[in-house]
C-alpha positions, 0 to 999 in steps of 0.5 A: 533673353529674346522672344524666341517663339510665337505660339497659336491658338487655332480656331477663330484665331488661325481658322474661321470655322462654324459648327452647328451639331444639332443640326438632324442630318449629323444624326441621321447620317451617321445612323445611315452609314452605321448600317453598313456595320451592322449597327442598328440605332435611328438617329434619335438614338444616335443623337442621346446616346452620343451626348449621354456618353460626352456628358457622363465623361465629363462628370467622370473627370477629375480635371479643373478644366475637363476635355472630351475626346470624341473619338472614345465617345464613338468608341464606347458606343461602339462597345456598348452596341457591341460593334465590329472585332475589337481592333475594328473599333478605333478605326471606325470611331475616327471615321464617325468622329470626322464624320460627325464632325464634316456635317456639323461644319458649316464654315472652313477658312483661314483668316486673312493674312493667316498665312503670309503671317505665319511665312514671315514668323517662321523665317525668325521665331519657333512656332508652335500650336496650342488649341481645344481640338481633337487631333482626328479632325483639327490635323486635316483641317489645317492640312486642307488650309495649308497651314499645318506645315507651320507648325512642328510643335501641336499641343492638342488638348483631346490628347489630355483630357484637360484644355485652356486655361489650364497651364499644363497645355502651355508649360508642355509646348515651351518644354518641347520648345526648349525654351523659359515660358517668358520667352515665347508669345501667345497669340488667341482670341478668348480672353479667358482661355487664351489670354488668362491662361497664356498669362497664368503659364508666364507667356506674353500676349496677343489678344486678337479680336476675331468674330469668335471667343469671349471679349473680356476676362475680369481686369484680364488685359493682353499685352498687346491688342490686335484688331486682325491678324495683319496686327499680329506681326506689329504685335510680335515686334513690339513684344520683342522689342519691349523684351529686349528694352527690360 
């Protein structure tokens, strides 16, 4: 059977983006704009508590590979600040959690050739998207880059609990894609998260050298290596073809 879908992983494969969140101002704007609801904490308190509520969640999982999700880290510090009426408090956490999140972004854009990549993929495989993301803030940055029309199918690890390698994120976007794990391709730039993990779950692979993710994995090899994302669609011809020769 053919290679009948390619799948992404999205920052520093898709989108080149940087973060820095310990950066004061993160905190103290957030403490700023708490006042107007009536919460009440400096930006020391802020920064400790966000990182107190990620790090206990963290240890609470059971998963191999636990995921935060940083929308209910907000909330929770909203609860314990015993913030705004109960169906006030989701609203807010995605506001704090895009807030959080526009001032630790330093950089935003997509790789060269993304685009025109993806525009001549669509015309002949399914496309799916599979990335260590929150869905608050992954959604509107690729709406801001115009790539989120490309992709229908978004399996977005902060919905879980779990990320990559875990094969779970993989299986769940072949199944929607209604198609055998050996029938798509996986295209990432973290040898281990990526490239492991789309092996482990039974998908071909693109490993691409981006200035983002780990080089190497134990004796972890792609099956095929693209030096930017120009490569990528000699990638998925080699791989289809490869396909149809075995």
């Amino acid at each position: 059977m053919s290679i009948r879908a390619v799948c992404f992983d999205l920052y520093g494969t898709l989108i080149n983006i940087e973060t820095n969140e310990d950066m004061e101002e993160i905190y103290r704007g957030i403490s700023h704009y708490l006042t107007y609801h009536r919460v009440f904490m400096n930006r020391r308190e802020v920064r400790e508590r966000y990182f107190a509520v990620m790090k206990e969640r963290k240890r609470q999982s059971t998963e191999r590979y636990p995921e935060i999700d940083v929308e209910a880290i907000w909330h929770t510090i909203l609860i314990q600040e015993n913030s705004k009426p109960v169906n006030g408090r989701e609203k807010l956490a995605k506001e704090l959690a895009r807030l959080h999140r526009g001032i630790s972004r330093t950089r935003l854009e997509r790789y060269e050739g993304v685009k025109r990549t993806l525009k001549s993929l669509q015309e002949h495989y399914q496309l799916a998207l599979i990335s260590d993301a929150q869905r608050c803030f992954a959604l509107p940055e690729m709406r801001a880059l115009n790539i989120k029309k490309y992709f229908d199918i978004r399996i977005i690890s902060g919905d879980y609990g779990y990320r990559k390698p875990d094969s779970r994120l993989f299986h769940m976007a072949t199944e929607q894609l209604e198609i055998a794990p050996h029938q798509a391709i996986y295209v990432g730039n973290d040898m281990y998260r990526d490239i492991y993990g789309a092996q482990q779950a039974g998908l071909k692979t693109i490993f691409i050298d981006s200035n983002q993710g780990a080089k190497s994995y134990n004796d972890i090899q792609p099956d095929y290596f693209a030096r930017d994302f120009y490569q990528v669609l000699d990638g998925v011809a080699f791989l289809a073809q490869k396909h149809v020769d075995d």
